[in-house]
N, C-alpha and C positions, 0 to 999 in steps of 0.2 A: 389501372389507376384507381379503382373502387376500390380494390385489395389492399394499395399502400396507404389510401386515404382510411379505410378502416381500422386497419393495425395500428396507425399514427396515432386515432382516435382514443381506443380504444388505451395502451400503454401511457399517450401522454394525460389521458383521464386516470390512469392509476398514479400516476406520481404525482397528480393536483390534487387528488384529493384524502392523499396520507399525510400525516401530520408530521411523521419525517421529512418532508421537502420543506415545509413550512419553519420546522426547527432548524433547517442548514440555513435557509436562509436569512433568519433571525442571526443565529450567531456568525453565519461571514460579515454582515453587518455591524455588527459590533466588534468582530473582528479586523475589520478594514482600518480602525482607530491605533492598533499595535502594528500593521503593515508601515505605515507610514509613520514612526515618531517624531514629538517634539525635536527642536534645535539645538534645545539641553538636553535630550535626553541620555542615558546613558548606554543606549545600545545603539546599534543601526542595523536597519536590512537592508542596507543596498551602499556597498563605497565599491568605489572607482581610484586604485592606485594608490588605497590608503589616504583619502580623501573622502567626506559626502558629498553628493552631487547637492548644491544650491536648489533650496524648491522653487517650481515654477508649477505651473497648471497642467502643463504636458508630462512633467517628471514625475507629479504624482499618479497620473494615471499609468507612466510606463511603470513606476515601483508597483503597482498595486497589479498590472497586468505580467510582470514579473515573476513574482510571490505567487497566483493564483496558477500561472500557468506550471510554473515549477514544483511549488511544495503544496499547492493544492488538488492537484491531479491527481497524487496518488488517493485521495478523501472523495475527489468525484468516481473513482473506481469502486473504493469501498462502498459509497453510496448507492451505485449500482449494482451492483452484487448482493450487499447487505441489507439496503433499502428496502421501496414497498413493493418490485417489480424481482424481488428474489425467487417468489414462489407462484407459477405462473399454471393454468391448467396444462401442460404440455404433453396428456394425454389424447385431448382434443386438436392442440396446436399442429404434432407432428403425422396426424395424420389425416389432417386437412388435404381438401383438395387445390385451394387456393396458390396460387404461383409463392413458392420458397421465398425467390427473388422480393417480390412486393411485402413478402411478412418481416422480412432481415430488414430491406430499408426504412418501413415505417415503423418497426419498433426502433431502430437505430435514429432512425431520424428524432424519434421521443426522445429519446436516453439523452441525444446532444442538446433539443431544448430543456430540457431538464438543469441540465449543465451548464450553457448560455445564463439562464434563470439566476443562477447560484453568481454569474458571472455578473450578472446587471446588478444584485444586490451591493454587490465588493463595487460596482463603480459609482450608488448608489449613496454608500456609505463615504466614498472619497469625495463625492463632492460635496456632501455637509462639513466633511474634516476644512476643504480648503474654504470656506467661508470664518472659520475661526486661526487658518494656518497664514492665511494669507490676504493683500491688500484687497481691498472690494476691485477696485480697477486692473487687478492683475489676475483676477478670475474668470478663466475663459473653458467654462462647462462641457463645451465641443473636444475642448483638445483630451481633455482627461477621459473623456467614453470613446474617442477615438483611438488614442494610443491603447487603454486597456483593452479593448476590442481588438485591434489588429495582433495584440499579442498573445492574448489567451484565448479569443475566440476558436483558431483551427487547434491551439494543443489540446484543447476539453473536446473540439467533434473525432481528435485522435486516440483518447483514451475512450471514450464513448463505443468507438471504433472497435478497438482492442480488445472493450471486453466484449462485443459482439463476437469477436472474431474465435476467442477463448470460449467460450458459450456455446458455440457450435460442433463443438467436439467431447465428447463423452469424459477422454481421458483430464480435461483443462478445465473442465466446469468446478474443481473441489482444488485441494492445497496447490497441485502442480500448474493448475494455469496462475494459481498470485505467486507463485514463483518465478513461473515464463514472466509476468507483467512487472514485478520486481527486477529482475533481470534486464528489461527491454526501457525500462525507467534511467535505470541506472546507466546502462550503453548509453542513454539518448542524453543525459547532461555529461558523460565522459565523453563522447562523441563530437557535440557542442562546444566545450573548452577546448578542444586544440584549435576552433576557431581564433583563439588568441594567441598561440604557439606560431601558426603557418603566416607567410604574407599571401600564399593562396588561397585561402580559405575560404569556400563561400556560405552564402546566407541559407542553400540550400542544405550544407548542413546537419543547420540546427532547429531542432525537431519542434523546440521549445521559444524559438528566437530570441532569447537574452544577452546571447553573446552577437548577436549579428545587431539588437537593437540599440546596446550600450556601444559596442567598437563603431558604431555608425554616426552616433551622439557628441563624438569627441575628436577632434583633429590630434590630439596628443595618443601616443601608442600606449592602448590598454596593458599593463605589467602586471598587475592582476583584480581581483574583480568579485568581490564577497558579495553574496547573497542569502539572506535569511536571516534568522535573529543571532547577534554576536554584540558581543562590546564595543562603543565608539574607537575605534581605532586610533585617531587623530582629530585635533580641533580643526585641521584644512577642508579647504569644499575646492568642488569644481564644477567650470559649469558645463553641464550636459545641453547642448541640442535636441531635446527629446523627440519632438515633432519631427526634425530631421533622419535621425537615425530611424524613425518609423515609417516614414511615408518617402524614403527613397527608392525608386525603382526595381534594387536587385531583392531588398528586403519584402516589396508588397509581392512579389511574383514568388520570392520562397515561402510566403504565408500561403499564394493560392497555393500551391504546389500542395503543401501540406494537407489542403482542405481537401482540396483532391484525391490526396493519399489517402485521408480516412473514408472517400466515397470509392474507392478501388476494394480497399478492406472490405466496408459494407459488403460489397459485390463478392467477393471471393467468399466472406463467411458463408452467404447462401450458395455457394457453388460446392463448400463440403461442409456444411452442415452434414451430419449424422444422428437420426432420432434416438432418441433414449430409448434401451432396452432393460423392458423387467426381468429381474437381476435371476429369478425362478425359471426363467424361459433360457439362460445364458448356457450355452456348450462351457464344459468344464476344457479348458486349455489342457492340453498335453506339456508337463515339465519334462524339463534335460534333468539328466544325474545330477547337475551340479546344483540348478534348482532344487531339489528335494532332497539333498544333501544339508545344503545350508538350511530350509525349511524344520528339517529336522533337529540339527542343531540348536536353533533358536526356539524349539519346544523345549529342548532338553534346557537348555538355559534360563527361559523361562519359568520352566516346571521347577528347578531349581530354586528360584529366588521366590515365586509363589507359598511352596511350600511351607519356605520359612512363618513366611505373616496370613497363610490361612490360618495356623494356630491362635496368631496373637489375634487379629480381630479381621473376619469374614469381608468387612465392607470395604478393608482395606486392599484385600487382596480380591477384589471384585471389581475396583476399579483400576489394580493396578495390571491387571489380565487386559481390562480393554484400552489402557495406554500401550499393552507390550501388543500391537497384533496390528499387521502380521505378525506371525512368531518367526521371520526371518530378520524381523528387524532386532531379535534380541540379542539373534548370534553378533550381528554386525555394532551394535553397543557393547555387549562382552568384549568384541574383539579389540574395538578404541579403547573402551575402557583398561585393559589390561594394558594396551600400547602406552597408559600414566607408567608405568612403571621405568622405561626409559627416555619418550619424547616427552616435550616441555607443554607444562600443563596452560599456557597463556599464548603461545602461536600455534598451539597444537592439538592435544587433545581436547581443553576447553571449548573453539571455536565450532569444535566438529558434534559434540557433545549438544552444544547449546542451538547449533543447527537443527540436529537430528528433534530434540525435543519440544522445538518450536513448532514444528510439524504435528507430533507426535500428541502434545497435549493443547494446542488450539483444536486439531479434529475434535480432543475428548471435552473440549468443554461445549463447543457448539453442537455435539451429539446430545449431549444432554439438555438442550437449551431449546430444542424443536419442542415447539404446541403439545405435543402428542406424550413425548415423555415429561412435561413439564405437567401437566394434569396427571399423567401415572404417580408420579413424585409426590403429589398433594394427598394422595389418596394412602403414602407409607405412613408410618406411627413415628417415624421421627420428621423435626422441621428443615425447614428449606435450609434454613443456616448451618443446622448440623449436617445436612449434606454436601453442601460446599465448603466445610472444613472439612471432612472427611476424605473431598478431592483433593482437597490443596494438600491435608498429610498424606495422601497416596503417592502425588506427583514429587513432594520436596524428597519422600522416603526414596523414591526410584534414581532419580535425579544424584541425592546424596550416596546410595547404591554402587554405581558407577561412576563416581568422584571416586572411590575408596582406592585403587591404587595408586592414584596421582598425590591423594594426601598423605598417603604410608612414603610415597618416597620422596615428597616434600618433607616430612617429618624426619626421615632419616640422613637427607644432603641437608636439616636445618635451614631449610627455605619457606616454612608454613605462613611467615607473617609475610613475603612477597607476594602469596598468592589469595591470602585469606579474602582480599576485598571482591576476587573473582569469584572466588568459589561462592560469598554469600551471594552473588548477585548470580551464578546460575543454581544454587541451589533451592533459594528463597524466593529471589525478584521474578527470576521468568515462569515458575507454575502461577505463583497465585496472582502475579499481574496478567498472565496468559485466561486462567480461571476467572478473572474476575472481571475482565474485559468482555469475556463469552458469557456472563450472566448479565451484564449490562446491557451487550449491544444482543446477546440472544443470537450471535452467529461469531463462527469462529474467523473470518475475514479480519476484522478488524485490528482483533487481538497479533495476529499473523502477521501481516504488513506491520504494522508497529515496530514489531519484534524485530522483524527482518533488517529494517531499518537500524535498529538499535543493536542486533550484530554485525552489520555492514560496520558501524562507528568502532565496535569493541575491537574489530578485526583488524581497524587499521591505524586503532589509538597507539 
């Protein structure tokens, strides 16, 4: 108990006294004012059947526990990872003598108040909105911290969870676990919506409870069920039960359920937790043929395309070496790349392309973005700016590189102006919004998730 009460200490003292928690929870707060818009307004985040639901006191708190639990989870991840508990001593940590067990729970246990935190501000912010939304006698404070609590409360101690759980493993700590976490996001609202599909369906589930707290809300069969910022659909309303679909019995047992899931989690990440090893001490792995086959290749391919723009300017091809590496990743971009010249450059090579480099240049911008080479960088003869356009022409040059067969045979089947608005938006939009994301937030997470997000949409526009 000393051990978990320490760590608790200790981690939720780091996140109280960064100025990063203080800034989330400034702007969910003033963010809580766009979760919930005016009557006129002309967008909605939350219809029911191509209808808004009518406000009431309960219904603001479920819209607002909706939104937070759904499209803010992936931001309490970030904030975790990116935040002020990114960089922790875990040279001391992992080779403590102190029980695993007690160090996972009570940093976990921080990470989730931390989140909570973020969660009080947004219901915070909802109940100043409904003293200006709504009648003084139809204001009932209880139901709106209520409903938003029951909803978002266990999905933020499940992300909280998560990324505990990613953390503990050597190979999940950098781009591959926000991919597992992008991944396991996206299953758990695809998973959640067939809640609306089945007449079996139950409340357990959904990870997120939006589809168990809205289908619960309404005697009429949910047909379908928008969530997030869109267009007013319809001038119709409807009225939602909000308090009911939250506080009925199979819905409050699938909320514990969940909470318990992420205290299962907790438990398992200290079960294979594995310590960080420095990288100097590491046995060099034995490759198969076909590992050091492709390895090879992607030098030759590299060495290739290097060659050209060591000539033209040094810094270019300096950065554009530590975009291509591994150098197995070049053979495998050579190899899509060339695949432009008969698959179609918008379900096909595009997708795979703007995947591969979402990976590829978030690493490269939040490498350069660490304390350490950010004071090296101060110390060269040219300025900050000129090296952040140097990146950004590094990545557009690579990016545009491997575009080149897909726009020769768009050029030749007289198809460039179908494809031109993609090409600018992987050739342009994703480095230096990539780049310039990792010199703001100073870690490539943020920038990543974003992106991922944003070709999950491209993929399926």
């Amino acid at each position: 108990m000393n051990g978990f009460s320490t760590f608790f200490r200790i981690q939720l003292q780091r996140h109280l006294r960064s100025p990063a928690l203080w800034f989330v929870l400034i702007c969910t707060m003033i963010g809580a004012r766009y979760f919930v818009p005016l009557p006129g307004a002309g967008y909605a985040t939350l219809s029911v059947n191509n209808a808004i639901p009518e406000p009431t006191s309960a219904l603001m708190g479920m819209q607002l526990g909706i939104l937070t639990s759904m499209l803010l989870s992936p931001l309490g991840y970030i904030f975790l990872k990116a935040g002020p508990t990114r960089r922790h001593p875990w040279q001391v940590e992992d080779v403590t003598p102190s029980n695993r067990l007690a160090q996972t729970l009570g940093q976990g246990s921080a990470d989730i108040i931390a989140l909570w935190l973020i969660m009080g501000t947004v219901g915070f912010g909802g109940l100043i909105l409904s003293f200006f939304r709504m009648p003084l006698s139809e204001i009932r404070p209880h139901e709106t911290l209520l409903t938003l609590a029951l909803l978002a409360a266990p999905s933020l101690a499940l992300i909280a969870a998560v990324r505990t759980l990613l953390k503990s493993r050597p190979r999940l700590r950098g781009a591959w676990g926000d991919f597992v976490f992008f991944m396991l996001w996206m299953a758990g609202i695809i998973f959640a919506a067939t809640f609306f599909t089945t007449d079996s369906g139950s409340a357990f589930q959904d990870a997120f409870g939006y589809a168990a707290a809205i289908s619960g809300s309404t005697a009429e069969p949910v047909i379908s069920a928008s969530v997030g910022g869109g267009p007013a659909v319809s001038a119709d309303s409807i009225r939602l039960d909000a308090l009911k679909g939250t506080t009925n019995s199979e819905f409050l047992l699938s909320r514990l359920f969940w909470l318990f899931m992420a205290f299962v989690i907790l438990v398992f990440s200290a079960v294979i937790y594995k310590p960080r090893l420095v990288k100097s001490a590491k046995k060099r792995k034995s490759q198969s043929l076909l590992q050091k086959a492709g390895a090879s290749l992607g030098t030759l391919c590299a060495a290739s395309i290097l060659s050209v723009f060591g000539r033209i300017h040094p810094i270019i091809r300096s950065h554009m070496s530590q975009i291509l590496s591994p150098r197995l990743i070049a053979f495998i971009l050579t190899a899509i790349s060339l695949s432009g010249f008969v698959l179609p450059f918008r379900k096909g090579v595009g997708p795979a392309l703007m995947l591969i480099f979402i990976f590829l240049i978030s690493r490269h911008s939040g490498f350069w973005q660490a304390r350490n080479l950010r004071q090296y960088r101060s110390t060269l003869p040219s300025a900050p700016l000129a090296q952040f356009i140097w990146a950004c022409a590094a990545a557009v040059i690579l990016v545009f590189l491997f575009c080149v067969p897909s726009i020769v045979r768009a050029v030749m089947d007289q198809t460039i102006g179908t494809i031109l608005p993609d090409l600018g938006f992987l050739i342009l939009a994703i480095p230096f919004g990539l780049l310039a994301l990792g010199y703001v937030t100073r870690s490539a997470t943020m920038g990543r998730l974003i992106m991922l997000f944003i070709w999950y949409g491209y993929l399926n526009v």
